[in-house]
C-alpha positions in Angstrom: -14.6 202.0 -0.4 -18.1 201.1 0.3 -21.3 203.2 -1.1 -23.9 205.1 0.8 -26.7 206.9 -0.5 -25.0 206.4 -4.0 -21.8 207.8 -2.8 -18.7 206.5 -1.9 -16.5 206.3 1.3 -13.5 205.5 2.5 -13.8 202.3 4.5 -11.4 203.2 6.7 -12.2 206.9 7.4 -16.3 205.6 8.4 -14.2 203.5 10.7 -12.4 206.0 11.9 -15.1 208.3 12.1 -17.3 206.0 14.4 -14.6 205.0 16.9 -14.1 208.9 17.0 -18.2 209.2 17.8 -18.1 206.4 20.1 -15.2 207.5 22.0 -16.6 211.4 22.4 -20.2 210.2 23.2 -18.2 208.1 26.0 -16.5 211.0 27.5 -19.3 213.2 28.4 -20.2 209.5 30.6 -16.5 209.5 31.5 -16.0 213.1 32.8 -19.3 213.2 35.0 -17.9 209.9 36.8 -14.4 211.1 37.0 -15.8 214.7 38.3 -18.2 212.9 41.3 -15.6 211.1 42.3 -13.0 214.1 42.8 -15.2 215.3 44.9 -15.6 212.3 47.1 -19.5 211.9 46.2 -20.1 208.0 46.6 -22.6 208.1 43.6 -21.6 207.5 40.2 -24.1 208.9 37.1 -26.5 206.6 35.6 -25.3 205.9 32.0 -29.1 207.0 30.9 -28.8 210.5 32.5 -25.6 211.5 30.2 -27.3 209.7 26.8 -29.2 213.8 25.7 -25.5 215.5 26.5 -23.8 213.1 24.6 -25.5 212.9 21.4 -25.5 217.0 21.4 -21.9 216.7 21.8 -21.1 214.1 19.3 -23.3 215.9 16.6 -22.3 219.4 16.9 -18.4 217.8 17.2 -19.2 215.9 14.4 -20.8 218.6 12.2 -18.0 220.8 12.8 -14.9 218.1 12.1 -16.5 217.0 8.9 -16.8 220.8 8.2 -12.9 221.2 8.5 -12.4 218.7 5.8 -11.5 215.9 9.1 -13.7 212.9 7.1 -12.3 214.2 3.4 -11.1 211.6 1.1 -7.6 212.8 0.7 -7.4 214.8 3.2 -4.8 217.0 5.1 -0.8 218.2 4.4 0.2 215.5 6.8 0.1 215.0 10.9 0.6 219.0 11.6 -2.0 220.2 9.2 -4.4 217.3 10.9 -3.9 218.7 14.3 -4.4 222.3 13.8 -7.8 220.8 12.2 -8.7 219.2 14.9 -7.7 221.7 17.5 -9.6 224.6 15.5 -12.6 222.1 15.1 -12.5 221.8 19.4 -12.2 225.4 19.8 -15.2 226.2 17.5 -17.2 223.0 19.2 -16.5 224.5 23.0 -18.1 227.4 22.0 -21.5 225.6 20.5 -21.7 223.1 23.1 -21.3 225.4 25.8 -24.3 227.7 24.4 -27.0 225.2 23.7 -25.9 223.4 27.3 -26.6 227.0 28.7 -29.9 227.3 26.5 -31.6 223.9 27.3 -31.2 223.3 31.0 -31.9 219.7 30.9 -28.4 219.6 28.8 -26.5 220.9 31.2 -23.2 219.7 32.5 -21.1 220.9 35.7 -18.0 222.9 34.2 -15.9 220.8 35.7 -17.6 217.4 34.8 -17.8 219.0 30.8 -14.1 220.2 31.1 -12.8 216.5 32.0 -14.8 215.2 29.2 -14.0 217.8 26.8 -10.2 217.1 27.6 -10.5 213.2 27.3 -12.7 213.9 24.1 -9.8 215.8 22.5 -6.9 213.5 23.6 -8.5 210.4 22.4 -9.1 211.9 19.3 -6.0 213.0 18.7 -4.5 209.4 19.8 -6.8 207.5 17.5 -5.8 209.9 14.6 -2.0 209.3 15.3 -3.0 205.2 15.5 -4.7 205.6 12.4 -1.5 208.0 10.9 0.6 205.0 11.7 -1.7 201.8 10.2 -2.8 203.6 7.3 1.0 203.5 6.0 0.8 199.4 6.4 -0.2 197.2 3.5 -1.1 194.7 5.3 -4.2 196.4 6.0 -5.2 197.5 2.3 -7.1 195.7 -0.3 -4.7 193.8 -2.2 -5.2 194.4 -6.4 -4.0 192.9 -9.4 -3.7 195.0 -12.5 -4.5 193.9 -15.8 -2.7 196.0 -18.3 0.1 198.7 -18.4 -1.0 201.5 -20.4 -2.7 205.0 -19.3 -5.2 203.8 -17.6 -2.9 201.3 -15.5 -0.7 204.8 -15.2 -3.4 206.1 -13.3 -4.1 203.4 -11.0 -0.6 203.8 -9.8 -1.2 207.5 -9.5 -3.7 207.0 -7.2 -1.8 204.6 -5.3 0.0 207.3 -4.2 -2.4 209.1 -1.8 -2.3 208.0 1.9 -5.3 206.9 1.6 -5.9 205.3 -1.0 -6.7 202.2 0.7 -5.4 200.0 -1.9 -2.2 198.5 -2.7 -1.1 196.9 -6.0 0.8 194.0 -6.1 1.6 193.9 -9.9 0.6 195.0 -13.5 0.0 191.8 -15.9 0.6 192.9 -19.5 -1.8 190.9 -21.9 -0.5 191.6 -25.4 2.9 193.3 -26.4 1.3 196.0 -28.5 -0.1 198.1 -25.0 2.3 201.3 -24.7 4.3 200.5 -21.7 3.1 203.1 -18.9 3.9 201.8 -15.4 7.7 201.2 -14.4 8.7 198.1 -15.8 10.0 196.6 -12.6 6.4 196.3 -11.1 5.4 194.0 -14.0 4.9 190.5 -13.1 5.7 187.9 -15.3 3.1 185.1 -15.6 4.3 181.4 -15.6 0.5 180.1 -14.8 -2.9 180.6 -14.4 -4.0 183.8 -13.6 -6.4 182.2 -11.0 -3.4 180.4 -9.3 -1.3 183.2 -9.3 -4.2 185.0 -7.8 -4.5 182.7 -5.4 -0.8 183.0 -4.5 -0.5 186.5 -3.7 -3.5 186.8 -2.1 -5.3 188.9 -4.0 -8.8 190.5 -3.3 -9.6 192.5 -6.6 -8.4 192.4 -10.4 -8.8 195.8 -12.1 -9.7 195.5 -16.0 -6.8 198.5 -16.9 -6.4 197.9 -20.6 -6.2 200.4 -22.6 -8.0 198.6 -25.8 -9.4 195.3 -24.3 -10.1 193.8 -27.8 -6.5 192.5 -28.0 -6.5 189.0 -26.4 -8.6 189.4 -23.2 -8.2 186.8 -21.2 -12.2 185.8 -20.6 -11.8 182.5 -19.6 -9.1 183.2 -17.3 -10.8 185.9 -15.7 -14.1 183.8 -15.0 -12.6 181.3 -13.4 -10.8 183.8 -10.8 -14.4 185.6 -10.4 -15.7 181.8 -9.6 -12.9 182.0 -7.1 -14.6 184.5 -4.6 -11.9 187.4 -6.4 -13.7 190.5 -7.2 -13.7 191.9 -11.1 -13.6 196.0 -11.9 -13.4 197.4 -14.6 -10.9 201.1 -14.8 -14.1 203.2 -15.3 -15.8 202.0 -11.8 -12.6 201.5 -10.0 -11.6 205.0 -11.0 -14.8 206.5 -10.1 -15.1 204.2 -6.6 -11.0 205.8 -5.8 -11.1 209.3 -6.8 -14.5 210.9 -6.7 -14.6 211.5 -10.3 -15.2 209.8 -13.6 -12.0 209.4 -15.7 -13.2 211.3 -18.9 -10.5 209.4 -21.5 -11.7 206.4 -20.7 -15.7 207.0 -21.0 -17.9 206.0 -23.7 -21.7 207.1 -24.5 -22.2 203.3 -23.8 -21.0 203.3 -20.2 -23.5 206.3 -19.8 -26.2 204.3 -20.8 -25.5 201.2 -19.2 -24.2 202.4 -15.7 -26.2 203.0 -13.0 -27.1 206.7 -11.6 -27.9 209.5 -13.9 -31.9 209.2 -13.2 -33.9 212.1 -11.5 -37.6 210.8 -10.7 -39.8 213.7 -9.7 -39.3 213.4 -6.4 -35.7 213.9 -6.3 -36.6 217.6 -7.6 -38.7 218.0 -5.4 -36.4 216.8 -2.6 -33.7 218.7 -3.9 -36.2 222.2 -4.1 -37.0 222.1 -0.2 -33.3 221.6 0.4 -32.4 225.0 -1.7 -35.6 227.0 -0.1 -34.5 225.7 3.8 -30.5 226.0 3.1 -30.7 229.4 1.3 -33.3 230.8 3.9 -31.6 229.7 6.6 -27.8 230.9 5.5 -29.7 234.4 4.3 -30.9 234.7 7.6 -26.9 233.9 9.0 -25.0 236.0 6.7 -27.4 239.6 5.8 -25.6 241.0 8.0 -22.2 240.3 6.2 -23.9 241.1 3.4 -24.8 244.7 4.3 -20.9 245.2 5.3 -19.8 243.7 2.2 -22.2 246.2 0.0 -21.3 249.1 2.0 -17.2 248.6 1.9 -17.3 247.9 -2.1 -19.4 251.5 -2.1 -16.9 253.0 -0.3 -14.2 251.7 -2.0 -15.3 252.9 -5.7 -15.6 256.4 -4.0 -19.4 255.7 -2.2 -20.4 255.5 -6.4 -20.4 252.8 -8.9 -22.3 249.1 -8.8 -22.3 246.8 -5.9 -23.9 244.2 -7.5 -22.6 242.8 -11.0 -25.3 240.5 -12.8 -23.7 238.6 -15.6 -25.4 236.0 -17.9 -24.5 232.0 -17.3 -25.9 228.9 -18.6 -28.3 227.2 -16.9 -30.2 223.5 -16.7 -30.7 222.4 -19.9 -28.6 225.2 -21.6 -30.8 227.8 -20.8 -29.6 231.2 -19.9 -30.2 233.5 -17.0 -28.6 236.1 -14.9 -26.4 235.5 -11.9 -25.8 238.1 -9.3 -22.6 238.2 -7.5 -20.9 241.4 -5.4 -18.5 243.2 -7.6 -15.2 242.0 -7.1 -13.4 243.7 -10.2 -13.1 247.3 -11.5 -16.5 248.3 -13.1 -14.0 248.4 -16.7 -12.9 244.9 -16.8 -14.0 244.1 -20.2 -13.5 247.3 -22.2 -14.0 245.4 -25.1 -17.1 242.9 -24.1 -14.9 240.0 -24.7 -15.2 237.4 -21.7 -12.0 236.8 -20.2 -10.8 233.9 -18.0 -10.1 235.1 -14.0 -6.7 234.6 -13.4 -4.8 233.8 -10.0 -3.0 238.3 -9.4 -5.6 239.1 -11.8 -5.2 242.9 -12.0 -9.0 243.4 -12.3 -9.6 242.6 -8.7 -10.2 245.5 -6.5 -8.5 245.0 -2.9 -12.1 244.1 -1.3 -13.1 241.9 -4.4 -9.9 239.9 -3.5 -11.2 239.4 -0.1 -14.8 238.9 -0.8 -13.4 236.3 -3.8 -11.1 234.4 -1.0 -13.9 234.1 1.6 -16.4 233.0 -0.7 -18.6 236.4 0.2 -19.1 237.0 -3.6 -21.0 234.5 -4.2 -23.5 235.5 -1.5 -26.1 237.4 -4.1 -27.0 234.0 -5.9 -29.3 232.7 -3.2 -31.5 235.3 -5.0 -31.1 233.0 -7.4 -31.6 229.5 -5.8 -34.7 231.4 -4.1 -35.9 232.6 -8.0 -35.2 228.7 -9.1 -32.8 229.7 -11.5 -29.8 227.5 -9.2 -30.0 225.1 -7.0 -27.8 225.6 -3.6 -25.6 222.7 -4.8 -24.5 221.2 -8.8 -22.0 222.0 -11.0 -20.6 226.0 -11.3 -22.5 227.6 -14.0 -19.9 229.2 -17.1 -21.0 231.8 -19.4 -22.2 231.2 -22.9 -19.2 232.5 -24.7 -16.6 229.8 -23.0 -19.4 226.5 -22.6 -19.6 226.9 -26.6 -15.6 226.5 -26.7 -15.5 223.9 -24.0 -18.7 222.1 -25.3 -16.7 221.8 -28.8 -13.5 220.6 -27.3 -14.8 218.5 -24.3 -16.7 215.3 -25.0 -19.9 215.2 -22.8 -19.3 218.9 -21.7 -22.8 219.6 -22.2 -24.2 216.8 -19.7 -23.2 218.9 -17.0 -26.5 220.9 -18.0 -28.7 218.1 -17.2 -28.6 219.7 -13.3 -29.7 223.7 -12.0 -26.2 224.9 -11.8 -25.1 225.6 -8.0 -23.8 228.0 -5.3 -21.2 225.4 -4.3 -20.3 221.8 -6.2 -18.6 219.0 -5.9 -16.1 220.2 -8.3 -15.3 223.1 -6.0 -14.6 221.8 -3.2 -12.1 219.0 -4.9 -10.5 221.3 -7.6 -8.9 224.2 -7.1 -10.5 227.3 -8.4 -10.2 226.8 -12.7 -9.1 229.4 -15.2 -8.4 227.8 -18.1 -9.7 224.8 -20.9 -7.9 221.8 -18.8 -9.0 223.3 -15.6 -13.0 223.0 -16.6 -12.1 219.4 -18.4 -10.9 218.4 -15.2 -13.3 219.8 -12.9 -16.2 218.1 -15.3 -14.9 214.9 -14.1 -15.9 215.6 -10.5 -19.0 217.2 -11.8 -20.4 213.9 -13.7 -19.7 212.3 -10.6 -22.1 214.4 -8.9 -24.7 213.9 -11.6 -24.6 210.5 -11.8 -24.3 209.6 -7.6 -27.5 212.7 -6.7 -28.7 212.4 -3.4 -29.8 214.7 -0.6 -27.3 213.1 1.3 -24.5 213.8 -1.0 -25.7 217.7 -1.5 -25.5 217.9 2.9 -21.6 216.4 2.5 -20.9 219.2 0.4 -22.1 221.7 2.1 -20.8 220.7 5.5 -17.0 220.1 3.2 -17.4 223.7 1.7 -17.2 225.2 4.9 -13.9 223.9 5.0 -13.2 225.4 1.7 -14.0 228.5 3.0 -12.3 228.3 6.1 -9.2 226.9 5.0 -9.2 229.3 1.6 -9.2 226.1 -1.0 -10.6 226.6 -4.6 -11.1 230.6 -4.2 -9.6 232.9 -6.6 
């Protein structure tokens, strides 16, 4: 994993994505040459000519495959789910490319010049995502870790392990003292005759990750200098966690790893940042989707009987605890809490009227609140605001529950596109891991890779309920 703009990605998924740019800004060259000389002409294009085409291409290609969730962390249900991403993410880019080509003359490609590169742009992709398929699976090419412990924290290292792209594999878990609760499968603990440098050294080893559940028994300091001095690299579970998963492991945090770590600043001119982002994204998207809007309001009319609410304003916490009023379309009959009591949404949930399960699906639901991003009450992108009755449960059972506060609650959030939609106490414990993560690693950079990943969510109906 390497970190950019305070978040982190997947070393080999920036590689991938760059050979994937280079190759499509190469075809556009590729197809005008191959299309001249079909058709006998002696001249070949000048590299320089094709440069405009080409970066149009590659962005709008590369907008829409990071959209479809094609640059995602763990992404995909294996090599058929990849291709149909890939194919739909073609489909949808034919149909941009072709319209700003036809738009901006000085873009514009011969058909059958842009079909020959289009074809080679979509074959090599598809090769270099089989290639990558197939070296992912080898160890060889993963960073090589020791563990140091075998508790739950080493438990979840091996967890992670699991994903296909983890880009790590472990080569063993070292046990320091005999009172740790055993956690890992005991024939992936390595006995240790020697030096922890040496045997280090001889298994070729490029990080040790601190995993120990209570590091006051017998940490082996010295040890673990001398393999730093070495050139190894040192982690401790908390940052390795974070760096692997895109969320801060709650169990293991302290208020002292708050105050020490880095992140979890915002200077003024983040906010301010962060405000033009909301006005220009909620603007812009208002502009996109009013008239989806207008169809949503009138089929919820007519589906009450052309009487009863469209709109169903309900009060949510805010930054800084704060309350204030959220708007969202009606999704449930206008008598879903007879008694006033708030009541969790559940996956069948009787309440939903048969347009509020489509609306709640798609995401359309949710389009009311940019009159609350616009009003400054939310920001486009942070953490999903919860009503007051269940953040005073989960702020009593949750430790730091309350930090997620410290941002305007948002439209869309980390969390959701991560986590699948939350109905319950371990659900919002789970999904506050993902949202410290976003609170600590802020950037405008970050808040643009979520919104271009909740498309995905969208499209391919993750998180909704």
């Amino acid at each position: 994993m390497m970190r950019i703009f305070r978040h982190y990605i997947s070393r080999a998924l920036l590689t991938l994505l760059i050979a994937e740019f280079l190759h499509m800004f190469w075809s556009i060259y590729l197809g005008q040459s191959l299309y001249r000389s079909l058709g006998a002409e002696d001249s070949v294009p000048l590299f320089s000519e094709t440069i405009p085409s080409a970066l149009v291409f590659v962005l709008v290609m590369g907008l829409i495959m990071t959209a479809m969730g094609l640059y995602e962390r763990n992404f995909w249900n294996g090599g058929s789910d990849m291709l149909l991403r890939v194919a739909v993410s073609f489909m949808l880019g034919l149909f941009v490319v072709v319209a700003i080509y036809y738009l901006i003359p000085d873009l514009y490609i011969a058909r059958g010049a842009f079909s020959l590169a289009f074809g080679a742009a979509f074959v090599g992709v598809v090769c270099l995502r089989i290639f990558f398929f197939q070296v992912s699976k080898h160890t060889d090419v993963k960073r090589r870790l020791l563990v140091l412990g075998v508790g739950q924290q080493a438990a979840q290292i091996e967890e992670l392990e699991r994903h296909k792209t983890s880009g790590f594999s472990v080569l063993g878990y070292i046990q320091v003292h005999e009172e740790e609760t055993l956690s890992v499968p005991a024939e992936r603990i390595l006995q240790v005759t020697t030096k922890l440098n040496d045997l280090a050294d001889q298994l070729t080893v490029d990080e040790i990750v601190v995993a120990m559940d209570d590091r006051r028994k017998g940490f082996p300091m010295d040890e673990m200098m001398d393999c730093k001095t070495d050139g190894i690299r040192i982690s401790n579970f908390l940052t390795f966690f974070e760096r692997q998963s895109g969320k801060i492991q709650l169990d293991a945090l302290r208020p002292s790893n708050l105050l020490f770590a880095e992140g979890f600043q915002f200077a003024m001119i983040n906010w301010v940042f962060k405000r033009l982002f909301d006005l220009i994204t909620s603007l812009a998207l208002l502009v996109l989707v009013l008239p989806v809007m207008l169809l949503t309001a009138l089929a919820i009319w007519l589906e009450a009987g052309c009487r009863g609410k469209i709109l169903y304003w309900q009060t949510r916490v805010g930054l800084n605890g704060h309350p204030f009023n959220v708007v969202k379309f009606r999704s449930m009959r206008e008598d879903a809490e007879k008694g006033g009591k708030a009541v969790w949404a559940t996956k069948g949930d009787p309440r939903i009227t048969r347009i509020g399960a489509i609306i709640r699906d798609t995401r359309i639901d949710e389009l009311p609140q940019l009159y609350n991003v616009l009003r400054g009450d939310m920001s486009f992108v942070g953490p999903r605001p919860e009503r007051p009755e269940f953040v005073a449960k989960l702020a009593k059972n949750i430790p730091f529950y309350a930090m997620r506060h410290m941002v305007k609650p948002g439209i869309t959030g980390w969390a959701q596109i991560c986590f699948p939609y939350g109905a319950s106490e371990e659900d919002a414990r789970e999904k506050l891991q993902y949202d410290l993560y976003y609170i600590k690693n802020y950037s405008i950079f970050f808040d643009t890779v979520i919104l271009l990943q909740t498309v995905h969510t969208v499209f391919w109906g993750k998180s909704a309920h």
